[in-house]
C-alpha positions, 0 to 999 in steps of 0.5 A: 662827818665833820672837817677837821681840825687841820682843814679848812672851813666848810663853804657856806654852801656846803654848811647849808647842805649839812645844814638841810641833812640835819634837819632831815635826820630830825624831821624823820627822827620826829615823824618816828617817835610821833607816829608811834606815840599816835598809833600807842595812844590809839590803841590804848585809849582809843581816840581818834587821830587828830587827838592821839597825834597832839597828844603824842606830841605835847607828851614828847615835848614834856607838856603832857596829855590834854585827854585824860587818861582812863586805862591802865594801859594807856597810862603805862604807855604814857609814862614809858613815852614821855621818858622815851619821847624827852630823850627823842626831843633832847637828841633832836634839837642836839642835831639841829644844834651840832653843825653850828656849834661846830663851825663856831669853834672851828673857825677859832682854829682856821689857820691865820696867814703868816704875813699879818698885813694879808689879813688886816692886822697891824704890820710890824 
């Protein structure tokens, strides 16, 4: 997925392309786990969209609920959810954050030209 060690450095463009899959893959990846926390709420308190979907997302984040709930089950899913949805969080600003620390540490590996005047530094 990534270059190597022994590779060369990704052009900025290609970075920005990476860049854009990895925010692809964690919009999809919220849009999941938020749909699904919306449509367990629905179900099991019964509200209506717009509040089972902030609900769903303030839980996910680890802010927790605004509605209180009433049922058990409403209960029970939400703490399976809230478990579920902090790991989903974690993993998602994990995506967002891998390709940049990568490209941090790999350019302290790119390989430096033998002649040093060819990059600035002191000739001997």
């Amino acid at each position: 997925m990534f270059e190597g060690r022994d590779e060369p450095l990704l052009p900025l463009g290609g970075f920005i392309r990476r860049m854009l899959r990895a925010l692809a893959l964690a919009v999809v990846m919220d849009a999941i786990i938020l749909g699904f926390g919306a449509v367990g709420l629905r179900l099991t308190e019964g509200v209506d969209w717009t509040d089972a979907s902030l609900n769903a997302a303030l839980v996910a984040t680890g802010n927790g609920p605004l509605l209180r709930v009433q049922s058990v089950s409403g209960k029970i899913f939400l703490l399976c959810y809230a478990l579920v949805g902090v790991i989903v969080f974690v993993a998602v600003i994990s995506v967002m954050i891998v390709p940049i620390f990568h490209r941090t540490l790999h350019t302290f590996h790119v390989d430096v030209p033998d002649d040093p005047g060819s990059y600035g530094g002191p000739a001997s």
